[in-house]
N, C-alpha and C positions, 0 to 999 in steps of 0.2 A: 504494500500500500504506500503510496507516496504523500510525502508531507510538507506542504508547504515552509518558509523559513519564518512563519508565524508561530508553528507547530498545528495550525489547522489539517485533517484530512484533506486529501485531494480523490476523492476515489467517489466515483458516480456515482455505485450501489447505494450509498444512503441518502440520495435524493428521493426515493419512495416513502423511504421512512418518514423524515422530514417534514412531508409532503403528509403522510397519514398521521403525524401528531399534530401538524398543525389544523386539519380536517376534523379532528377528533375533537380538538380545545373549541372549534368554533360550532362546532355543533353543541358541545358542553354549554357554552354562551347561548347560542341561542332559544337554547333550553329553559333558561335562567330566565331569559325578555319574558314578562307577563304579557299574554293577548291583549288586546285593545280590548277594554271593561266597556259595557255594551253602558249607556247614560240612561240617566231615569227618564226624559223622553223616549231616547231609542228604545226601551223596558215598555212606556204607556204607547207604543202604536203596534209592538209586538202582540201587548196582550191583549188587543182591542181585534186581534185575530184578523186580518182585512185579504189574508187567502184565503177565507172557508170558502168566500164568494165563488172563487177560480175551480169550477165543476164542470170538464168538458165531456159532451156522448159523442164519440167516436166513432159510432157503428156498434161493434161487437161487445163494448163494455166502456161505462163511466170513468175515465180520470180525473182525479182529482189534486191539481197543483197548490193545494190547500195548508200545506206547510211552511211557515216564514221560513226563511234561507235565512235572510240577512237584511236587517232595517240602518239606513246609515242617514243620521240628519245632517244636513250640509249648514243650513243656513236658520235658527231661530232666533227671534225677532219678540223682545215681551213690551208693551208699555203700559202705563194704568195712567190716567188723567184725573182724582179724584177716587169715586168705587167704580170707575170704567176700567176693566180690561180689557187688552186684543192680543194677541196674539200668533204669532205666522212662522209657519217652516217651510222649508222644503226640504226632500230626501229624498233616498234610494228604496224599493221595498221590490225584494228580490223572492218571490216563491218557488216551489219545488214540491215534486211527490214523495211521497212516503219512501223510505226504504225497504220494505213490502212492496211495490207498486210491481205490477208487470210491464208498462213504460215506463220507464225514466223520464221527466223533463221539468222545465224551469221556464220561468218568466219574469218580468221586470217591470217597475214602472218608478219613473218619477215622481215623485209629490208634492202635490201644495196642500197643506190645509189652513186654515184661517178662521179665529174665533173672537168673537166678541162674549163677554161675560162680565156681569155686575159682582165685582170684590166684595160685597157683605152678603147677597141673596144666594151668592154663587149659581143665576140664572144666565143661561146660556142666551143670548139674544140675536148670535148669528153664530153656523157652525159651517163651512161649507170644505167641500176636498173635494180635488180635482186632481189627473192622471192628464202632467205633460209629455211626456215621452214614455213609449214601450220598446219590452227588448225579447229577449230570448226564444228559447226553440217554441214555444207557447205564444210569441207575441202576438198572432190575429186573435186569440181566446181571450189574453188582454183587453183588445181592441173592441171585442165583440160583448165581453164585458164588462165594461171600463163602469157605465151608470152601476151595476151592482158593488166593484169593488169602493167607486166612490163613497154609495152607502151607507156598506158594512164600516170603512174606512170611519163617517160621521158619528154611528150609532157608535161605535167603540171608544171611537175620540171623545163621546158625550159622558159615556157610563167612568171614563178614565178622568176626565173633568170633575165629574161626579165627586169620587171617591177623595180625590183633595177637598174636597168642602167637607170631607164627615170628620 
């Protein structure tokens, strides 16, 4: 084996090695990163269910893309002027089938929702959601049910309003 006049190795062979502790350490590390912790919003539009909606007949048998993937808020927005609240997001709300399903697939939508509520009544006085952009292998079922998942999207959003006032 040849030695440099540093006393370093000079010999190939241990460039795999090298190579695989340093592979090892960085997987060790990123083991350590915690997941991106889901926010108490992203938490109140998951739980408000807004894929039960996403129920497609196929022909031969019902899928159902009724499972949240992944909900990601981009942009929320709170004001109060007095006991007026409003409130506005926007985000990602990504679905998907069961892991039982005999198809696999997924869909996407953008979101807006937008709420007006009185701070002492905790009366909701406008609730509205809307679906700007769709995506995935499911996207015309999106498209085709967009007023339902809006909806569900409101009614969930209402009962998750709700529950902060009790």
């Amino acid at each position: 084996m040849a030695i440099d006049p540093d006393g370093r190795s000079l010999a190939k062979d241990t460039l795999p090695l090298r190579f695989g502790v340093l592979l090892v350490a960085v997987i060790a590390l990123a083991a350590t990163v915690p997941a991106k912790a889901e926010t108490v919003l992203e938490r109140a539009v998951r739980e408000a269910e807004p894929c039960k909606a996403l129920k497609v007949n196929i022909g031969f048998t019902p899928i159902g893309i009724d499972n949240v993937e992944e909900v990601r808020i981009d942009t929320f927005q709170l004001s109060a002027d007095g006991h007026k609240g409003h409130a506005k997001l926007i985000g990602l709300l990504a679905c998907k089938t069961s892991e039982q399903a005999f198809l696999h697939s997924d869909a996407s939508a953008k979101i807006h929702v937008e709420a007006a509520f009185d701070l002492q009544s905790c009366e909701i006085a406008q609730l509205e959601a809307h679906i700007l952009e769709t995506g995935g292998s499911f996207k015309s079922a999106v498209d085709l049910l967009a007023r339902s998942i809006e909806k569900s999207l409101q009614d969930g959003m209402s009962s998750q309003i709700a529950k902060l006032c009790r």
